[in-house]
C-alpha positions as CSV (number, residue, x, y, z in Angstrom):
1,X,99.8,104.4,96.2
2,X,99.5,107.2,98.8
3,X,96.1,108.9,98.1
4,X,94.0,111.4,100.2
5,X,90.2,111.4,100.2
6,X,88.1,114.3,100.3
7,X,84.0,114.3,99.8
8,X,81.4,116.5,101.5
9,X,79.8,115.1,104.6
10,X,77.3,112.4,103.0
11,X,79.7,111.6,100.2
12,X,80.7,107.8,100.6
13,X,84.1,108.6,101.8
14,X,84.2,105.7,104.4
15,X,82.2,102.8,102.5
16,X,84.5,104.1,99.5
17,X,87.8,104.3,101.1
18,X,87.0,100.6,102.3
19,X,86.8,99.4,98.9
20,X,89.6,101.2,97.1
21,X,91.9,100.3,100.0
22,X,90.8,96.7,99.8
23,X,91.3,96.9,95.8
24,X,94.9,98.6,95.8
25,X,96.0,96.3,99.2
26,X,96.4,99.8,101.2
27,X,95.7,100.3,104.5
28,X,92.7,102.3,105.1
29,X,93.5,105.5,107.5
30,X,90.5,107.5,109.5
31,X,91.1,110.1,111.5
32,X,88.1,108.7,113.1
33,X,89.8,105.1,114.2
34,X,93.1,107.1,115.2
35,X,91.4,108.9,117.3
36,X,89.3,105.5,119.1
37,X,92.7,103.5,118.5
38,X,94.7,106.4,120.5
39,X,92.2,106.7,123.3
40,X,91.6,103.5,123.8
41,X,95.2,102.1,124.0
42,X,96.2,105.2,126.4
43,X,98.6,106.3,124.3
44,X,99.5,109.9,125.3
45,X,98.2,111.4,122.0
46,X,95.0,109.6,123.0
47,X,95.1,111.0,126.7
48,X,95.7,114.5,124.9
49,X,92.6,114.7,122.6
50,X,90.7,112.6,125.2
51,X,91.1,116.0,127.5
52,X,90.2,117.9,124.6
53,X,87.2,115.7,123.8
54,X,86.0,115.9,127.5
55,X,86.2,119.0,128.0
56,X,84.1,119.7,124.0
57,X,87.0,121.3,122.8
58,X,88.1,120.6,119.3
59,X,91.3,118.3,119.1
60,X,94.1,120.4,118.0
61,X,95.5,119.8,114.7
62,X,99.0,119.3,116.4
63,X,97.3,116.2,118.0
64,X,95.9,115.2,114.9
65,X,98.8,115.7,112.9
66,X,101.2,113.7,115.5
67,X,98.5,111.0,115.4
68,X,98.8,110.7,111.4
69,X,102.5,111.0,111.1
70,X,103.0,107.6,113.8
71,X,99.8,105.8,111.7
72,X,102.0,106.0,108.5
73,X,105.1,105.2,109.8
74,X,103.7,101.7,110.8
75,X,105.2,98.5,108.5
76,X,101.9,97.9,106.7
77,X,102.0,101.5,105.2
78,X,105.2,101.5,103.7
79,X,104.5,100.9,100.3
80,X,100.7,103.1,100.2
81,X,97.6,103.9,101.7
82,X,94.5,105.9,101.7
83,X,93.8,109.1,104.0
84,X,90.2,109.6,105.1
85,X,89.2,112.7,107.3
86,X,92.8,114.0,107.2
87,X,93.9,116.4,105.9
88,X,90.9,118.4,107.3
89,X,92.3,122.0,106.4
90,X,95.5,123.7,104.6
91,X,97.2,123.7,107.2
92,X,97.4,119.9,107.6
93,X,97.8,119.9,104.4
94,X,101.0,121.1,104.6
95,X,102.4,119.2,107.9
96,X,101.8,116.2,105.7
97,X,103.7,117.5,102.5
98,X,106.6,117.8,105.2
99,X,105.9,114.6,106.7
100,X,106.3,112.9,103.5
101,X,109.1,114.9,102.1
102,X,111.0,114.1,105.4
103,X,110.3,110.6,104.1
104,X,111.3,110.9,100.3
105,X,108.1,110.1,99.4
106,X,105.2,112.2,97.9
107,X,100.9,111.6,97.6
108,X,100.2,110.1,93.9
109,X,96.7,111.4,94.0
110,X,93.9,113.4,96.0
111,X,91.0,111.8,95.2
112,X,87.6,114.5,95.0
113,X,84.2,112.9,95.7
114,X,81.6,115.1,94.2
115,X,77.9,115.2,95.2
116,X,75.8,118.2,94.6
117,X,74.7,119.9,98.0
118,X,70.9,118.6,97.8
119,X,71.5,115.1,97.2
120,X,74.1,115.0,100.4
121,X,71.1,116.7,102.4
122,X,68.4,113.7,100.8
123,X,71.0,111.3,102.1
124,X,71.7,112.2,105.5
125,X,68.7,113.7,106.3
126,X,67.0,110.7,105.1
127,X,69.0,108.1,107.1
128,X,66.8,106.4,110.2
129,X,68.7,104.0,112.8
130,X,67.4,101.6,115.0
131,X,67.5,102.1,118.8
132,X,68.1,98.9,120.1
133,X,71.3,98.4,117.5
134,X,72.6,101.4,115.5
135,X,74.1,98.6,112.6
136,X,70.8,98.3,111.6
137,X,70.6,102.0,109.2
138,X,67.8,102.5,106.9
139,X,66.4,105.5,104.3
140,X,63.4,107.1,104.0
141,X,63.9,106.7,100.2
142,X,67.0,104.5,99.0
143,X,66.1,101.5,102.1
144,X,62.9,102.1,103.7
145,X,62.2,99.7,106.4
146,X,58.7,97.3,105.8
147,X,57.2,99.3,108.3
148,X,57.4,103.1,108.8
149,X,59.3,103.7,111.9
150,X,60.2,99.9,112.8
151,X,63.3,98.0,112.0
152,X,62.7,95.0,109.8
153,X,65.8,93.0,111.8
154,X,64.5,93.4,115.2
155,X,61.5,95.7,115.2
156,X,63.0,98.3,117.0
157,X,61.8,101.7,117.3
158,X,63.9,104.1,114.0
159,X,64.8,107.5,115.0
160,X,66.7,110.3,113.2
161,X,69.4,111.4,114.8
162,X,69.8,115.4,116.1
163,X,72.7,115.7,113.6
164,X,70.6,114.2,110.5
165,X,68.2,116.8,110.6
166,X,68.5,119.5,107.2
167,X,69.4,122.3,109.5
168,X,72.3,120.4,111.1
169,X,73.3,118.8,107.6
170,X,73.6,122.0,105.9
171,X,75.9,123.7,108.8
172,X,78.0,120.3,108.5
173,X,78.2,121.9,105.2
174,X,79.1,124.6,105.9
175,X,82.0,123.8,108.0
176,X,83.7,121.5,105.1
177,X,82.9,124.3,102.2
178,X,85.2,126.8,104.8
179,X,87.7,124.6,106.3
180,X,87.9,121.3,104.0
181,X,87.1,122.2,100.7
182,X,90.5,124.9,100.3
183,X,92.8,121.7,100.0
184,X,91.4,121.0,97.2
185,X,92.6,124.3,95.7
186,X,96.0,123.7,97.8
187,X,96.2,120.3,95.7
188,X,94.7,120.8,92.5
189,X,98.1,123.4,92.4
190,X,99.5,120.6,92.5
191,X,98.2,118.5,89.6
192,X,96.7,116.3,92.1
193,X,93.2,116.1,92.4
194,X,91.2,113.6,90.6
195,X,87.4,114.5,91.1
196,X,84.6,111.8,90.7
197,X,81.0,112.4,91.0
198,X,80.1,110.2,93.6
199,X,76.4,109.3,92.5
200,X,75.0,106.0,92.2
201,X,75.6,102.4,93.1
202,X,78.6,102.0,95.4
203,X,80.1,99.3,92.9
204,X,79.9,102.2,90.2
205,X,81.7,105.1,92.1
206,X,84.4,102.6,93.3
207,X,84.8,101.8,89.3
208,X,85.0,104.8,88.6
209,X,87.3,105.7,91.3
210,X,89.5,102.9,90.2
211,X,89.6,103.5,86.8
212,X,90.7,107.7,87.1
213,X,93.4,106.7,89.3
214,X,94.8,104.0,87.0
215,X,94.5,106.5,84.4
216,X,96.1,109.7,86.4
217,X,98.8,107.1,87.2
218,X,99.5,106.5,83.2
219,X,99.8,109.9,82.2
């Protein structure tokens, strides 16, 4: 299956898109590990967004696009896999529409998780990491730690970092309601979208992730 993720910052996207790509033996695509794989091999897409990135300049979607298009084209994802974090906007919505028609190949589903906007700012702006390892993630409500403000693994100091606070939550908001949230539109055109509310146990969203698509795939 080719499927392409889209969730609100806070959402699940990246412990989700783990289990569904385990589940339908896909290989698991972030824009964020293209980006780290890029750089760090020195390809020369990675020396391009590393300037970019230096200089605190958004990577253009050109980059991002070129980066994507070489990701799929590798052995493991010829017969499916999961997009997380790309498409960002239409308009890389629409390079990959021509990457996979130039293929022969189209997506089978866009997959929508949905989470009302207060619960995403509970979650992130709940969220507490531990200084001397930043594995080691807790939550003011859903996993506090046994002692306010210390880590129970190494008693490190917790700390919330400067883009977990409300205000910086809600502008990360923001930003995905203007520039992410149109593909859905551009898909749901389409007959593609499959929305799932993405509350509860992680187990329970992936069922029910699982399930729609085996569903959407029947009809």
């Amino acid at each position: 299956m080719r499927i392409v993720l889209v969730g609100p910052p806070g959402a699940g996207k990246g412990t989700q898109a783990a289990y569904l790509a385990k589940n339908l033996s896909i290989p698991h695509i972030s824009t964020g590990d293209l980006f780290r794989a890029n750089i760090s091999q020195g390809t020369d897409l990675g020396k391009q967004a590393r300037a970019y990135m230096d200089a605190g300049q958004l990577v253009p979607d050109e980059v991002t696009i070129a980066m994507a298009k070489d990701r799929m084209s590798q052995p493991d994802a010829v017969n499916g896999f999961l997009l997380d974090g790309f498409p960002r906007n239409v308009g890389q919505a629409e390079a990959l529409d021509e990457i996979l028609k130039g293929e022969g190949v189209t997506l089978d589903a866009v997959l929508d998780l949905e989470v009302p906007e207060d619960e995403v700012v509970k979650r992130i702006a709940g969220r507490r990491i531990c200084r001397n390892d930043s594995a080691h993630v807790f939550h003011v409500t859903y996993n506090p730690p046994k002692t306010e403000g210390v880590c129970d693994t190494c008693d490190g100091e917790l700390y919330q970092r400067d883009d977990d606070t409300e205000e910086t939550v809600r502008t990360r908001l923001e930003v995905y309601h203007t520039q992410t949230e149109p593909i859905i539109d551009y898909y749901r055109a389409q007959g593609l979208v499959v929305t799932i509310s993405a509350l509860g146990k992680v187990e329970d969203v992936t069922k029910r992730s699982m399930d729609a698509l085996k569903k959407d795939r029947e009809d």
